[in-house]
C-alpha positions in Angstrom: -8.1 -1.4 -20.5 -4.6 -1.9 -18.8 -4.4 -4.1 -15.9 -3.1 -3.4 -12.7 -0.3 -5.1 -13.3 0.8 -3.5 -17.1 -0.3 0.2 -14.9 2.7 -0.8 -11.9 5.1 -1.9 -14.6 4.4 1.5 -16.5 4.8 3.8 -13.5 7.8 1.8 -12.4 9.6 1.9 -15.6 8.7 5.4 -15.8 10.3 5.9 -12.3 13.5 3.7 -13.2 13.7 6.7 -16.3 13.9 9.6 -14.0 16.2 7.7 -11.6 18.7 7.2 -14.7 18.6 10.7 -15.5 21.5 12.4 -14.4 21.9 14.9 -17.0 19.6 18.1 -15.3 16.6 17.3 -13.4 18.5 15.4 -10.8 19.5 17.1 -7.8 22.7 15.0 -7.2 25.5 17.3 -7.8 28.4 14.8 -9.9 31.5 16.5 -8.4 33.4 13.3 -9.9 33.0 15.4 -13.1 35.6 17.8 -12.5 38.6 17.7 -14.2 42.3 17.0 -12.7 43.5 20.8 -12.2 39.8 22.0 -11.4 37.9 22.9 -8.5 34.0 23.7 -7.3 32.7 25.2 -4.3 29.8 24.2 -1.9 28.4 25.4 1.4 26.8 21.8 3.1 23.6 23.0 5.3 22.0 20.6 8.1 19.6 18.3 7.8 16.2 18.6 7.9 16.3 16.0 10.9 16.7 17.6 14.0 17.7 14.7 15.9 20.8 14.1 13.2 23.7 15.5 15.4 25.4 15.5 12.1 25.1 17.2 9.0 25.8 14.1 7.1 24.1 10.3 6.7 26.2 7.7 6.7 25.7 4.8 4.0 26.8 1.1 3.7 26.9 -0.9 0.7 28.1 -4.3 -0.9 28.8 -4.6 -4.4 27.9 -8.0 -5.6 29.1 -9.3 -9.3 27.7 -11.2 -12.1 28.9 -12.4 -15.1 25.6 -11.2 -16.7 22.4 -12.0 -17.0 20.4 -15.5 -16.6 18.8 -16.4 -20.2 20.0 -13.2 -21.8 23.2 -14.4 -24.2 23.9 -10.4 -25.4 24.5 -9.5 -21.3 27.2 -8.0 -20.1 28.9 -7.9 -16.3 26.8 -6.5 -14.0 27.0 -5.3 -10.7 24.0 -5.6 -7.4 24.6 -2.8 -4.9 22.6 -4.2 -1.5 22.2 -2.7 1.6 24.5 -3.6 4.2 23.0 -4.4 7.3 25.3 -3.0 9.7 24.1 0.4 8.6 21.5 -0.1 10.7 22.1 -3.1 13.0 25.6 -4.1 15.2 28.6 -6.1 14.0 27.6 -9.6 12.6 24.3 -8.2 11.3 25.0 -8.8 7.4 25.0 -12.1 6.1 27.8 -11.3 3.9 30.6 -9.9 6.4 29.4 -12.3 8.6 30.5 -14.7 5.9 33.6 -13.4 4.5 35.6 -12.1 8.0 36.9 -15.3 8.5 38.3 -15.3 4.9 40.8 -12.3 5.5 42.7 -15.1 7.6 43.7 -16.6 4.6 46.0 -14.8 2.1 44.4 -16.7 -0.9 41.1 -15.4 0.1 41.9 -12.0 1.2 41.3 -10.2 -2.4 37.7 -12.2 -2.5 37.1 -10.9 0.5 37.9 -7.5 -0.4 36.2 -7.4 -3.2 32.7 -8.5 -1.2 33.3 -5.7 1.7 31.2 -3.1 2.3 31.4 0.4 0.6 30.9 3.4 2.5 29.9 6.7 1.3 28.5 9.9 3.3 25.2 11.3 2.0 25.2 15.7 2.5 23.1 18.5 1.3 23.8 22.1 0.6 24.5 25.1 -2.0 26.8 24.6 -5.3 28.4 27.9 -5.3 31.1 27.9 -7.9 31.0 25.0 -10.6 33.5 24.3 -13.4 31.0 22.4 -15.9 27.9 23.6 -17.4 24.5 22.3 -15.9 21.2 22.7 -17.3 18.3 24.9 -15.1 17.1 23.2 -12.0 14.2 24.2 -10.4 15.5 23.4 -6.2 19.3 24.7 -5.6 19.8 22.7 -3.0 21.4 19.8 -4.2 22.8 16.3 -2.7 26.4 15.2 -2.4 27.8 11.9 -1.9 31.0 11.5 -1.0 33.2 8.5 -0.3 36.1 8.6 2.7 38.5 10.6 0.9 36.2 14.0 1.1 34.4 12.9 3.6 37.8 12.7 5.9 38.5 16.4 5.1 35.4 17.6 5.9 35.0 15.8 9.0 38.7 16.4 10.9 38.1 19.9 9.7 35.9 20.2 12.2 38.8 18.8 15.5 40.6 22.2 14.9 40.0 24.3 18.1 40.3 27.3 16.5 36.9 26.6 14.7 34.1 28.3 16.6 31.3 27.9 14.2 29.4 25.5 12.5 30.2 25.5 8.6 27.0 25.1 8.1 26.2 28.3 10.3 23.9 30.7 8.0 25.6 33.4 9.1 29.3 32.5 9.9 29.4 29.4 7.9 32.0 28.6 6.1 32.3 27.2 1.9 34.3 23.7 1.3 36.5 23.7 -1.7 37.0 20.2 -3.8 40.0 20.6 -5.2 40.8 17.2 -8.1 44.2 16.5 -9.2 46.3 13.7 -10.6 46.9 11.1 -9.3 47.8 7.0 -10.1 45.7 5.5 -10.3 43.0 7.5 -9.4 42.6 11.3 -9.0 42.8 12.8 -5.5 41.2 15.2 -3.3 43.6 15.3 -0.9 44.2 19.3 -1.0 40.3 20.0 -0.8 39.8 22.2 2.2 37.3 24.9 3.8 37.6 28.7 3.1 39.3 30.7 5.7 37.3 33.1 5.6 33.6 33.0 6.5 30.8 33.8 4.8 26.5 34.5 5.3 24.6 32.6 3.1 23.4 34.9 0.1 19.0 36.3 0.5 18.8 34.0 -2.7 19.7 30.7 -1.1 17.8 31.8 2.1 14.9 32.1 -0.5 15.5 29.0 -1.6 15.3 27.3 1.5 12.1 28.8 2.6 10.5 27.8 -0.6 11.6 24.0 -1.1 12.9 23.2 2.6 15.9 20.7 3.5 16.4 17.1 2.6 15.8 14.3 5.2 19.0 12.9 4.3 17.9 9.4 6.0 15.0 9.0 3.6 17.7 8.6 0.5 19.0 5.3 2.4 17.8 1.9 1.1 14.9 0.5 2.5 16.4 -1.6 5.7 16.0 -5.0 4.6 13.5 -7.2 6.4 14.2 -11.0 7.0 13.3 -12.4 3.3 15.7 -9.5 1.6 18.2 -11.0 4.0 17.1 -14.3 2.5 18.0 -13.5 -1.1 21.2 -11.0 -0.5 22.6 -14.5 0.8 21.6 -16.1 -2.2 22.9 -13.7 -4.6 25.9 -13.2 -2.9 26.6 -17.1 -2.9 25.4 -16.9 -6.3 28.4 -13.8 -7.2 31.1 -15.8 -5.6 30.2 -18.8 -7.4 30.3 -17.0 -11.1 26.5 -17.2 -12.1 24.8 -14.9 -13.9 22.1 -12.5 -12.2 19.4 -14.2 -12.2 15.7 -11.9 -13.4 13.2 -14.1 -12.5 14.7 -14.6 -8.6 15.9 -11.6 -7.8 14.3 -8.9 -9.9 11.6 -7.9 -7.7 14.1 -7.1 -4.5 17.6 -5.8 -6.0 18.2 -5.4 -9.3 21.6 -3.9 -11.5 21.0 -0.2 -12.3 19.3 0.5 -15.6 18.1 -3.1 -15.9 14.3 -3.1 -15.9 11.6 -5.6 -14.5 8.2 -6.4 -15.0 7.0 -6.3 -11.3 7.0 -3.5 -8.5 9.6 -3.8 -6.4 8.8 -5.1 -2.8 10.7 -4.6 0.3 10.1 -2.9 4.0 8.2 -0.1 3.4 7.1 -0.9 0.1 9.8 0.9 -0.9 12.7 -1.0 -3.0 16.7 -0.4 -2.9 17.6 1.0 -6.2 20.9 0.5 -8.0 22.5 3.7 -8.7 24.7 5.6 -10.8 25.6 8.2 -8.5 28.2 5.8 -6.8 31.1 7.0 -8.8 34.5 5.6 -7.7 36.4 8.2 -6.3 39.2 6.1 -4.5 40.2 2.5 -3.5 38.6 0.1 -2.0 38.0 1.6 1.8 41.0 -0.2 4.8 39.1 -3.4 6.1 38.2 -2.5 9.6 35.2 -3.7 12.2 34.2 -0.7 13.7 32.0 -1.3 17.1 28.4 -0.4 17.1 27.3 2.8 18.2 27.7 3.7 22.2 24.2 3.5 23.6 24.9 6.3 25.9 25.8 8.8 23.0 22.6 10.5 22.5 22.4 13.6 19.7 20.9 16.8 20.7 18.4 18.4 19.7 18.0 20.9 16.5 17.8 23.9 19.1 22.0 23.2 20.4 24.5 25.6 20.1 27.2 25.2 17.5 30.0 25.0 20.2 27.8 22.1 22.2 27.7 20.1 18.4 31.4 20.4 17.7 32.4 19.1 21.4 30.0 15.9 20.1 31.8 15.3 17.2 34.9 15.9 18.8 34.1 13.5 21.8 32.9 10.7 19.4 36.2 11.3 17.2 38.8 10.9 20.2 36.3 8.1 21.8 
């Protein structure tokens, strides 16, 4: 009979399998695999969290490097994605900006730096309306976006034009945002993606579909806020990455871990519930401007899920203009 230990290492390798699936059963939609010259459509709803003035989650990550793996010769590079702290604390919160802000003060260190900053990226929810690539049945519509600055941008000063008078999330008089991909050097750009002019009701279909599945929690898809012993060992890998050592299995494998790269523990962190490296973090643009942004005003409070549209926009526009 299995142990308790050989039943956690089964049920987490078995959950690492459906993470790295990607190909149908996940509800992230990969708009990164458009091609330069093509387009998709997509209507974002709210989130499920009344309290989120937003229909969008905000996300902070740091990218830490290896040369490989510790005691495994066949390795290649790898890459830790951690949870940044600030996403949920002040300025001065992460051990590893609070490390590497002084470095951008010296020219020879500035790239290091760089390299170590945090990622952001905008977690959002809603309908795939028109798609240019093939994707296999899935059983909830609804589906997950992730979107670095460059969309993210569009959608968001979108919303500062007074002549908007509706949520585009609005059921009735929302309105579709196009992602439009095309050439660029180096990387493509989304710079001409835009919303429709013209608004639109969501279809009885995709009201169907959210009676019967419901809306995401978008804050739930964050990484686990890291309590004071992750905090420990993100300093020690980072030190570790700047310093050219391999990741190491046996220290770190049971907090963060390189995507695809299995261990024979359950991850532990707050919550019981462990950060996961993830492929859904596809580079879209370069690394985001350097820029220490101040915390959150205290005196900024979100409404609640019963506001008017208008009363949600003059948020968002007050916050922008702050």
């Amino acid at each position: 009979m299995a142990t308790l230990a050989e039943i956690r290492a089964k049920l987490q390798e078995q959950e690492d399998k459906k993470s790295n699936n990607f190909s149908g059963s996940n509800d992230i939609y990969a708009h990164w695999n458009i091609k330069d010259g093509e387009s998709c459509k997509l209507r974002f709803l709210p989130d499920a969290d009344e309290s989120n003035t937003f229909y969008w989650i905000e996300r902070l990550l740091i990218n830490l490097s290896f040369t490989g793996v510790k005691g495994d010769p066949m390795s290649k590079p790898c890459t830790v994605k951690v949870p940044c702290m600030e996403m949920w604390e002040p300025v001065g919160s992460c051990p590893v900006l609070a490390e590497i802000r002084p470095w951008f003060k010296d020219p020879a260190l500035e790239d290091v730096a760089r390299k170590y900053w945090k990622k952001r990226s905008y977690l959002m929810q809603g309908f795939v309306r028109e798609t240019p690539f093939d994707e296999e049945d899935i059983a909830n519509p609804i589906r997950r976006f992730i979107f670095t600055p460059q969309i993210f941008d569009i959608v968001k000063s979108a919303l500062m034009d007074p002549e908007l008078e509706e949520m585009p999330t609005d059921f009735d008089n929302g309105l579709d945002f196009v992602i439009n991909k095309t050439a660029g050097s180096p990387y493509s750009s989304y710079a001409t993606s835009k919303y429709s002019r013209k608004e639109s009701a969501l279809t009885q279909e995709e009201r169907d579909a959210m009676d019967e599945h419901g809306l995401y929690d978008l804050a739930s898809f964050l990484p686990a806020k890291p309590d004071a012993r992750n905090l420990e060992i993100i300093k020690e890998m980072f030190e570790a990455s700047v310093d050219g050592e391999p990741y190491d299995l046996e220290k770190w494998g049971e907090f963060y871990k390189p995507y695809g790269l299995n261990t024979p523990e359950t991850p532990k962190a707050e919550g019981d519930k462990a950060p996961k490296a993830e492929k859904e973090d596809q580079p879209e643009v370069k690394t985001p401007e350097v820029k220490d942004e101040a915390p959150e005003s205290k005196d900024e409070e979100a409404p609640t899920g019963n506001a008017k549209a208008q009363a949600i926009l003059e948020k968002i526009r007050s916050r922008t203009n702050a």
